[in-house]
C-alpha positions as a Markdown table, in Angstrom:
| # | Residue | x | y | z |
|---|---|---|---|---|
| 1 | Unk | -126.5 | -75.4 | -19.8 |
| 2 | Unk | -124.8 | -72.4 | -18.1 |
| 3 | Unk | -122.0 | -73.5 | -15.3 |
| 4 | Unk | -122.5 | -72.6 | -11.9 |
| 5 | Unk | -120.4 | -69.9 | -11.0 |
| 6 | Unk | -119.0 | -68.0 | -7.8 |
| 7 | Unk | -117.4 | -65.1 | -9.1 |
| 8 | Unk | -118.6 | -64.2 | -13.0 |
| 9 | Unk | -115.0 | -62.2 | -15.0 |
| 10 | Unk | -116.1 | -60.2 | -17.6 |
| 11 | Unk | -113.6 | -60.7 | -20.0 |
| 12 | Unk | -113.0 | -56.7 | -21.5 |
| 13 | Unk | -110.3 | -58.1 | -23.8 |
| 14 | Unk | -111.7 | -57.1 | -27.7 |
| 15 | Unk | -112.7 | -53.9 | -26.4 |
| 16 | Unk | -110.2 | -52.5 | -23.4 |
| 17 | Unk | -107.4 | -54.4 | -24.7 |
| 18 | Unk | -107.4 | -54.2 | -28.0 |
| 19 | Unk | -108.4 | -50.4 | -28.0 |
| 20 | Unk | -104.4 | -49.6 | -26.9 |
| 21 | Unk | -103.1 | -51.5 | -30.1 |
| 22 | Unk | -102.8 | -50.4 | -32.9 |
| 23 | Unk | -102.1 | -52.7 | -35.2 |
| 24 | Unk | -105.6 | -53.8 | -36.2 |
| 25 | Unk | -107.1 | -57.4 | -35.8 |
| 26 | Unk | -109.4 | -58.6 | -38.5 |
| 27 | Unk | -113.0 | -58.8 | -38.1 |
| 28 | Unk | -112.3 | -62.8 | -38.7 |
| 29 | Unk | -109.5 | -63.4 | -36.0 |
| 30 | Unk | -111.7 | -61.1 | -33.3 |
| 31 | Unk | -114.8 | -63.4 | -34.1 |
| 32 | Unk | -112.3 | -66.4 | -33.6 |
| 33 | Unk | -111.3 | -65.1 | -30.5 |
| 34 | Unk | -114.4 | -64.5 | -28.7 |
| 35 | Unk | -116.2 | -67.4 | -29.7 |
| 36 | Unk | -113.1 | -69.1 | -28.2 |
| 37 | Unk | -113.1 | -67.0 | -24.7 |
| 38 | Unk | -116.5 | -68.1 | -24.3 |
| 39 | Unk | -116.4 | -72.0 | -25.3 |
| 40 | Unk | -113.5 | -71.3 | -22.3 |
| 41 | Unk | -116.7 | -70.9 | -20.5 |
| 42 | Unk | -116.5 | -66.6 | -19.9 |
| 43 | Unk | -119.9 | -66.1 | -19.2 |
| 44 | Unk | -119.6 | -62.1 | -20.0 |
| 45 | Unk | -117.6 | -60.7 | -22.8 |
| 46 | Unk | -117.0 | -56.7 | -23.9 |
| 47 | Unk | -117.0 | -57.1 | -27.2 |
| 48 | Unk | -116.6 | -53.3 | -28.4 |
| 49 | Unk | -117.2 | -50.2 | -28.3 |
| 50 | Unk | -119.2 | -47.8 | -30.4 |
| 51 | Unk | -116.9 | -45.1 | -31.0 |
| 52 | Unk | -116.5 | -43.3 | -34.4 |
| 53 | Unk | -114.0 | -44.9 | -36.8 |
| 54 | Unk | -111.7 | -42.0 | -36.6 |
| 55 | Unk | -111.2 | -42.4 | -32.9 |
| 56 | Unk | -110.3 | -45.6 | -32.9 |
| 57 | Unk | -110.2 | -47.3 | -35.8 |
| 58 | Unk | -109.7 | -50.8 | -34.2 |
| 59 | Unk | -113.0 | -51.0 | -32.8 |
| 60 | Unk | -114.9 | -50.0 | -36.4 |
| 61 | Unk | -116.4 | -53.5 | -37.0 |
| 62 | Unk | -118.4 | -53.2 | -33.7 |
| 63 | Unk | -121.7 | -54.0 | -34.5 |
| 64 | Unk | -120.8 | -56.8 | -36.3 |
| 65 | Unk | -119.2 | -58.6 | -33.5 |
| 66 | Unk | -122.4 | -57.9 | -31.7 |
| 67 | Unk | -123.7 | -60.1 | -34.3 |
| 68 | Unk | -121.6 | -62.8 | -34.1 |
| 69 | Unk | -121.3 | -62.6 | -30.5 |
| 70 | Unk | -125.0 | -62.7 | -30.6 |
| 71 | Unk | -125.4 | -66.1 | -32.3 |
| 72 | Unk | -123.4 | -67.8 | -29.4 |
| 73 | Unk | -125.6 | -69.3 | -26.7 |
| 74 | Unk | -125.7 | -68.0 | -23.0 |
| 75 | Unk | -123.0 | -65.3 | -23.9 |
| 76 | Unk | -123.7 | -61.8 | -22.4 |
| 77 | Unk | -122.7 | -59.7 | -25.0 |
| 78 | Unk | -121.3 | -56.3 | -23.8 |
| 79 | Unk | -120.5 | -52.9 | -25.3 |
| 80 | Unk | -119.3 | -49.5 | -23.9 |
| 81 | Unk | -120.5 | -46.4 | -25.4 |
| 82 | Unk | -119.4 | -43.1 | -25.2 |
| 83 | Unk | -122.5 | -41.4 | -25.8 |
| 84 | Unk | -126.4 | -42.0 | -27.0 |
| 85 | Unk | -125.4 | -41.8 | -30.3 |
| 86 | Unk | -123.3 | -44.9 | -29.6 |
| 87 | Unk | -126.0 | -46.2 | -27.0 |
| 88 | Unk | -128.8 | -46.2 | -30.3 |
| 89 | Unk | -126.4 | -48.1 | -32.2 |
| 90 | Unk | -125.7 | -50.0 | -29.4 |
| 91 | Unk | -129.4 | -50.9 | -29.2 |
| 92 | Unk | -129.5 | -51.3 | -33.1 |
| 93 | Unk | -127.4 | -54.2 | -32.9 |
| 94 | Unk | -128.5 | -55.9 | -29.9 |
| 95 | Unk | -126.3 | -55.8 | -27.3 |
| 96 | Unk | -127.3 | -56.8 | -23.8 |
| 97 | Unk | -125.4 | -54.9 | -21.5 |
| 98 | Unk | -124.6 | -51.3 | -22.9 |
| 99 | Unk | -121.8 | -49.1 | -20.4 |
| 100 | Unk | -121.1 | -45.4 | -20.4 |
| 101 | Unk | -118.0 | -43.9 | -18.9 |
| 102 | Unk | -118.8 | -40.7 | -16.6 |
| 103 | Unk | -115.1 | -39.6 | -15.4 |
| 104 | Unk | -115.2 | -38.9 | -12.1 |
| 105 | Unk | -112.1 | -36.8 | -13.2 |
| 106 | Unk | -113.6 | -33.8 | -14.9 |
| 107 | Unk | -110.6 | -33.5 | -16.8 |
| 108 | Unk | -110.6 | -36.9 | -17.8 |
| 109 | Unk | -113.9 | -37.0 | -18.7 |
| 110 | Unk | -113.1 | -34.2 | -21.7 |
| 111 | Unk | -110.3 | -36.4 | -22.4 |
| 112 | Unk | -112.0 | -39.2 | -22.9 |
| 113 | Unk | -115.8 | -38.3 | -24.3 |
| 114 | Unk | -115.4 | -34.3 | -24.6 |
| 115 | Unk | -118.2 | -34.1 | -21.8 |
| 116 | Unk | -118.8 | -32.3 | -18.6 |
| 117 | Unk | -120.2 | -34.6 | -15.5 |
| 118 | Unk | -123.1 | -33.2 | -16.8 |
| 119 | Unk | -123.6 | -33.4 | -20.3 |
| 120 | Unk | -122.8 | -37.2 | -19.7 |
| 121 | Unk | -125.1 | -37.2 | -17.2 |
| 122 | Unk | -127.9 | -36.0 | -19.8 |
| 123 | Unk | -127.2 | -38.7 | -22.1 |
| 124 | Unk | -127.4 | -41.0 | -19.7 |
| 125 | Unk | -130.9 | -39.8 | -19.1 |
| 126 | Unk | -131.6 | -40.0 | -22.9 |
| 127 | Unk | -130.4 | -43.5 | -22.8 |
| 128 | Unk | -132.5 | -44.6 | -20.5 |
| 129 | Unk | -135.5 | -43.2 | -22.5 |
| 130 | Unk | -133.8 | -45.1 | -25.5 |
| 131 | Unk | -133.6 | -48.1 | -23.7 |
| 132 | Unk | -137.3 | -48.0 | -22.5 |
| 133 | Unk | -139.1 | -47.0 | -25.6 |
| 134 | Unk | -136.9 | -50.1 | -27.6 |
| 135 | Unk | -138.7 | -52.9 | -28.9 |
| 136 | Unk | -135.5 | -55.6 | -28.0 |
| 137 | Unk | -136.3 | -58.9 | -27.4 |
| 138 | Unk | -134.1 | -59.1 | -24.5 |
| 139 | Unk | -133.6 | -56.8 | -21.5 |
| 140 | Unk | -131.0 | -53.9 | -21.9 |
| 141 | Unk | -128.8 | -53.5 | -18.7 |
| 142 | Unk | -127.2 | -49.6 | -18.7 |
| 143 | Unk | -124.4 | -49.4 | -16.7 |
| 144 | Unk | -122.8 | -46.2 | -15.7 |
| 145 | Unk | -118.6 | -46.9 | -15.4 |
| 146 | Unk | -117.3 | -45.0 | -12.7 |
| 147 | Unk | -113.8 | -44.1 | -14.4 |
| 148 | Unk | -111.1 | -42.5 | -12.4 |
| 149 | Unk | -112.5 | -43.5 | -9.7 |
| 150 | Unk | -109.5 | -44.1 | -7.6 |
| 151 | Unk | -107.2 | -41.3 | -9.4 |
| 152 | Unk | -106.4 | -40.0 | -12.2 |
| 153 | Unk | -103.1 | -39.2 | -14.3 |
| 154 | Unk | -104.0 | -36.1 | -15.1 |
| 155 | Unk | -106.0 | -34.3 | -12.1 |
| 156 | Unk | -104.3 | -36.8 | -9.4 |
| 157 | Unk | -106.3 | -36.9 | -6.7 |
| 158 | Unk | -110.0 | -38.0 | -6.9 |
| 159 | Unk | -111.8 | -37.1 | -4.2 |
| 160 | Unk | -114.0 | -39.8 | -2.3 |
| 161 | Unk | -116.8 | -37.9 | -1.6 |
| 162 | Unk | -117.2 | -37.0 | -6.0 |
| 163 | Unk | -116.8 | -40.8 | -6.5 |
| 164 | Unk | -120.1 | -41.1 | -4.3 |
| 165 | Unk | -122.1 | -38.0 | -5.9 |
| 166 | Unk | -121.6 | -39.1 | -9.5 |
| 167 | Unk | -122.7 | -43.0 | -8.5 |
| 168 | Unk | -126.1 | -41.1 | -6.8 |
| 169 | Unk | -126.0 | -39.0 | -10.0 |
| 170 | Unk | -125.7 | -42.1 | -12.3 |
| 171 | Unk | -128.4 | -44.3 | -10.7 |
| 172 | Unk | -131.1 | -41.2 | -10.6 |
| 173 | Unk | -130.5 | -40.9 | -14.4 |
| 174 | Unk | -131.7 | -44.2 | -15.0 |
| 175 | Unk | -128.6 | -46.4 | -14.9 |
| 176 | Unk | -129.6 | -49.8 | -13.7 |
| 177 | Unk | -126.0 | -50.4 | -11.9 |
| 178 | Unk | -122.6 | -48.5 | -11.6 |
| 179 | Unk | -118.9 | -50.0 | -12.2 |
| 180 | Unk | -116.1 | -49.3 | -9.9 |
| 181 | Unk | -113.4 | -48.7 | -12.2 |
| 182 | Unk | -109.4 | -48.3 | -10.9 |
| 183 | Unk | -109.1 | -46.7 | -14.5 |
| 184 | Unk | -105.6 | -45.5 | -14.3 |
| 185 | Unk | -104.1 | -48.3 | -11.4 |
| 186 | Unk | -103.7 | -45.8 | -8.8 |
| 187 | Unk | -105.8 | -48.1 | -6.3 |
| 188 | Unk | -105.0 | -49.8 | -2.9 |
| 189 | Unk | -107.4 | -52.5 | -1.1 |
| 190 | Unk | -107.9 | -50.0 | 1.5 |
| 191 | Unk | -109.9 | -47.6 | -1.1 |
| 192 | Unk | -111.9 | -50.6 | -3.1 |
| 193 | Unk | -113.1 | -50.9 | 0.5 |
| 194 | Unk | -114.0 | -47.8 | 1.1 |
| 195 | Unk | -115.2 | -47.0 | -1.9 |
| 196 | Unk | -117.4 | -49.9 | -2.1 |
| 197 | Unk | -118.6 | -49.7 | 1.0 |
| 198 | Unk | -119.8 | -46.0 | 0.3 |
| 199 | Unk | -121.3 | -46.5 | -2.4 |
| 200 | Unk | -123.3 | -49.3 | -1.3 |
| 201 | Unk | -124.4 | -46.7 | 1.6 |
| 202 | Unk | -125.9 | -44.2 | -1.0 |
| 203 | Unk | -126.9 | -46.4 | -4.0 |
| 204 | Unk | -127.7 | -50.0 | -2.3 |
| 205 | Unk | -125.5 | -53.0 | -3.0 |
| 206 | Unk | -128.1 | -54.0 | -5.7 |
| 207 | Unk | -126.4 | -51.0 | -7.6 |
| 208 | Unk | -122.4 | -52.3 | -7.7 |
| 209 | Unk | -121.7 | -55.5 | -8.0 |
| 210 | Unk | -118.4 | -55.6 | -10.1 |
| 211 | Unk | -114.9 | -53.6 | -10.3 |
| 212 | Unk | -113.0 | -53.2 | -13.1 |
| 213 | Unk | -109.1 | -53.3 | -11.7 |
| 214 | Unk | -106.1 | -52.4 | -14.0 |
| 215 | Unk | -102.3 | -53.8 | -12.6 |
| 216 | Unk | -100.3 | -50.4 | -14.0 |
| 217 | Unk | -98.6 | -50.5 | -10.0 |
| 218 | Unk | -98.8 | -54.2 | -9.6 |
| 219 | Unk | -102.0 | -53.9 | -7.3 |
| 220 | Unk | -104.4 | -56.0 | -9.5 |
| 221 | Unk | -104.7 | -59.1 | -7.7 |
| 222 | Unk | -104.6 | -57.6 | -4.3 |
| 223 | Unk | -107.4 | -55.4 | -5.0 |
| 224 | Unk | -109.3 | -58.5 | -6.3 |
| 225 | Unk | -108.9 | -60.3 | -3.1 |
| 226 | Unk | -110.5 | -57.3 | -1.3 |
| 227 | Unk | -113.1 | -57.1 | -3.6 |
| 228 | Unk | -114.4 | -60.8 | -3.0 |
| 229 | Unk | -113.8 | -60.0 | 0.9 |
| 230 | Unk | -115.9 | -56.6 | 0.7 |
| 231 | Unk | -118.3 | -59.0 | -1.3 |
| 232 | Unk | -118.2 | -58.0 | -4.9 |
| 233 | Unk | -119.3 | -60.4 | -7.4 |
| 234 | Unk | -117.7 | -59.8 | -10.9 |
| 235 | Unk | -114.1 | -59.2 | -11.7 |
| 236 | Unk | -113.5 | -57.1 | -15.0 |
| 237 | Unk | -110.1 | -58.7 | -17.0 |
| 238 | Unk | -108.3 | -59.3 | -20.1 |
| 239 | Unk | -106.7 | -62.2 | -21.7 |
| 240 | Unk | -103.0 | -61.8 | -21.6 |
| 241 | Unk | -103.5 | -58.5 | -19.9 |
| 242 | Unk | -103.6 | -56.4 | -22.7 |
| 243 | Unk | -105.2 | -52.7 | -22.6 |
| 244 | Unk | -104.7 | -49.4 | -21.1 |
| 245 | Unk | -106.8 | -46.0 | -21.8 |
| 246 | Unk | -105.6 | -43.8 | -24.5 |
| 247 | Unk | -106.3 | -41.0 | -22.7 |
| 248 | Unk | -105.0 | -41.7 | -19.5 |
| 249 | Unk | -100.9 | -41.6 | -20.2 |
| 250 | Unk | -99.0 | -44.2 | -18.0 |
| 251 | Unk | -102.2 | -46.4 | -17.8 |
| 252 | Unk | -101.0 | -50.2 | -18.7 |
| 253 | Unk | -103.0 | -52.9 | -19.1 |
| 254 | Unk | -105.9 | -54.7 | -17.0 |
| 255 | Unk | -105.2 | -57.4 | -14.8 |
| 256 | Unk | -104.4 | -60.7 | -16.9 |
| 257 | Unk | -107.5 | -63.0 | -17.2 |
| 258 | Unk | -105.3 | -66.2 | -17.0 |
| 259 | Unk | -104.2 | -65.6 | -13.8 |
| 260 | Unk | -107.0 | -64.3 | -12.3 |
| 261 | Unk | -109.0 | -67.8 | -13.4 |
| 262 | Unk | -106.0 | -69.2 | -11.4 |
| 263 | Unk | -106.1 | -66.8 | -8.4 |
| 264 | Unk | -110.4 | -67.4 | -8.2 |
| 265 | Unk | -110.1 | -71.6 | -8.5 |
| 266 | Unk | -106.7 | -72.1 | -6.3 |
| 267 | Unk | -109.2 | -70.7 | -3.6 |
| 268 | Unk | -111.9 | -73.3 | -4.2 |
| 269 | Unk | -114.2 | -70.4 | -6.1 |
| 270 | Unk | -116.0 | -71.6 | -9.4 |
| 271 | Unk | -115.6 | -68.8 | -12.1 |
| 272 | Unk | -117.3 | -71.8 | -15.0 |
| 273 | Unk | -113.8 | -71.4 | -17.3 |
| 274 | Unk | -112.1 | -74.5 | -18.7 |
| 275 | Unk | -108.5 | -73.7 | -18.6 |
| 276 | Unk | -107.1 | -75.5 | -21.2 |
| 277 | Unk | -109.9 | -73.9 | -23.6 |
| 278 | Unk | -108.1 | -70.6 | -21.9 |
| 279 | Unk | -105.5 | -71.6 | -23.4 |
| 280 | Unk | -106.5 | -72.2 | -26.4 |
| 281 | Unk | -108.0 | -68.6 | -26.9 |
| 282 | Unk | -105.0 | -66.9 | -25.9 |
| 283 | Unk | -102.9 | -68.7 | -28.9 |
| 284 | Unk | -105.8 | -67.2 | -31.5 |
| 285 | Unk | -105.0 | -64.0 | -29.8 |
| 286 | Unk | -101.5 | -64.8 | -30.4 |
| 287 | Unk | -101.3 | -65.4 | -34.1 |
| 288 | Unk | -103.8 | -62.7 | -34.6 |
| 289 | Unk | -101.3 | -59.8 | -33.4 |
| 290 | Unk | -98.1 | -58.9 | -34.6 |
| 291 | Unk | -95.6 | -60.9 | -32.6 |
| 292 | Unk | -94.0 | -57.7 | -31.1 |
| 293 | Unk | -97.7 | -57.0 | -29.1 |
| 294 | Unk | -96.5 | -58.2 | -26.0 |
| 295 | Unk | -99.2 | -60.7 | -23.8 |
| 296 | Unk | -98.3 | -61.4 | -20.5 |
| 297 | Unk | -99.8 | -63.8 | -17.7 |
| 298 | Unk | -97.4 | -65.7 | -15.2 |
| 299 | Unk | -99.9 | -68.7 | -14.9 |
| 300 | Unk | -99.6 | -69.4 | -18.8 |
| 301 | Unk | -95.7 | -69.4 | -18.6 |
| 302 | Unk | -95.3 | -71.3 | -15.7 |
| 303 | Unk | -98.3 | -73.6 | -16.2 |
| 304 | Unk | -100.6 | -74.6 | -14.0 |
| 305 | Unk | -99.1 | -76.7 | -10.8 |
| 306 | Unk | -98.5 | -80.2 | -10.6 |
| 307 | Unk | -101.6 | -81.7 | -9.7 |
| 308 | Unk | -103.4 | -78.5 | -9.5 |
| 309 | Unk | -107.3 | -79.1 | -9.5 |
| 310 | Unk | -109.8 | -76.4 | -10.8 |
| 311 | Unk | -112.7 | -75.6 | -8.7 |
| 312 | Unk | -115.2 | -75.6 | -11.6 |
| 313 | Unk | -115.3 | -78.9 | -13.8 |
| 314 | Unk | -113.3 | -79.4 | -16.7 |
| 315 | Unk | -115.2 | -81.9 | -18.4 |
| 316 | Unk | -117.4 | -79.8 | -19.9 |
């Protein structure tokens, strides 16, 4: 039975986090590892991406942690894609939830998946066709990640106003929802706000329902505590706060899972995870990296407060 839950993390660990190392994890440890993160009770996971081998080679057993991830019960087993090449391989292997990056950074964007706003635009239209005409069991949610959305190493500024136009553009293509993504940790609580709010305006709050919030300047957890204000519903993370985008220099890692789980139950919210199962998936991640891979988390080094009681049940 699934726990009830007030605010769902998506844990984006074997994919966002793991894509910045580079020392690669077996297929074994990262089916270890995710079947421990979610008998911690993580509802969602991002398992992978499907991006060619040579791009990054860590992430080349993809679609066969789908299949694992697959086999475990009431897990929502995500995948990002950088194009529908990767989207029909995506549906190939079953994955529920399927994301495409658009850049709202231009410059970025040919960084990242050597495509205009437009030509990702097009696949996302040929995704959606994909999507439609597949014969999956389950439903297929398409996602269209709103990268750069708050700034961006290389162009700097992001204007507002393209954040808006490319969520309009994402949700006429066929994308069922759009991700707010602080891709590079330029963002403030004043713009998750804002942004937020906008977008809602033009899309409908049905449209965004989760951010995905890096800590490069140490504004993780603020902008979290917005976001549940503003009323957003899922919180991106990653175990020990490892990731980063290769193609965004000076972009460090998302905000740390562990004390996010902390953060969300201190305030009396549910988020369904078992901390000391938590725990227990962050040692596998441990002794499946090379001990100079840092992991960080002040909540795991300090432990949890005397007397400290969880908001969701740890019986379970």
């Amino acid at each position: 039975m699934k726990t009830e839950i007030d605010v769902e993390i998506s844990e984006v660990g074997p994919r966002d986090g793991l894509q910045s190392i580079k020392p690669i994890m077996s297929t074994a440890d990262k089916k270890r590892w995710i079947s421990a993160l979610a008998a911690a009770g993580l509802p969602e996971i991002e398992v992978g991406s499907f991006v060619p081998a040579s791009v990054l080679p860590q992430l080349a057993d993809t679609a066969e942690i789908v299949e694992h991830a697959r086999t475990i019960p009431n897990l929502n087993v995500a995948v990002l894609v950088p194009n529908f090449r990767g989207a029909q391989n995506a549906v190939k292997a079953g994955a529920h939830k399927i994301t495409i990056p658009l850049s709202v950074s231009e410059t970025h964007s040919l960084k990242n998946v050597r495509r205009t706003h437009a030509q990702v635009i097009d696949e996302v239209v040929k995704i959606r066709e994909l999507i439609d005409q597949s014969d999956n069991s389950h439903k297929i949610i398409l996602e269209g990640g709103l990268s750069t959305a708050f700034g961006c190493t290389l162009e700097g500024n992001v204007p507002e106003s393209k954040v808006f136009e490319m969520a309009e553009k994402l949700v006429e293509a066929g994308c069922d929802e759009v991700g707010l993504s602080d891709t590079t940790g330029f963002g403030t609580p004043t713009q998750v706000k804002r942004l937020t709010l906008g977008i809602w305006d033009i899309v409908g709050k049905d449209k965004l329902t989760g951010i995905h919030l890096h800590n490069t300047r140490g504004q993780g957890l603020a902008n979290v505590m917005t976001a549940l204000e503003v009323g957003l519903k899922t919180i991106d993370s990653s175990m020990a706060g490892i990731g980063g985008c290769p193609f965004a220099p000076g972009a460090s890692g998302n905000i740390i899972t562990e004390d996010l789980v902390f953060l969300l139950e201190g305030m009396g919210l549910k988020t369904g995870v078992n901390y000391q199962r938590l725990l227990l998936a962050r040692q596998i991640l441990r002794d499946s990296l090379p001990i100079e891979v840092e992991l960080y988390g002040f909540t795991p080094d300090a432990g949890l407060p005397k007397g400290f009681e969880m908001a969701t049940s740890q019986t379970t």
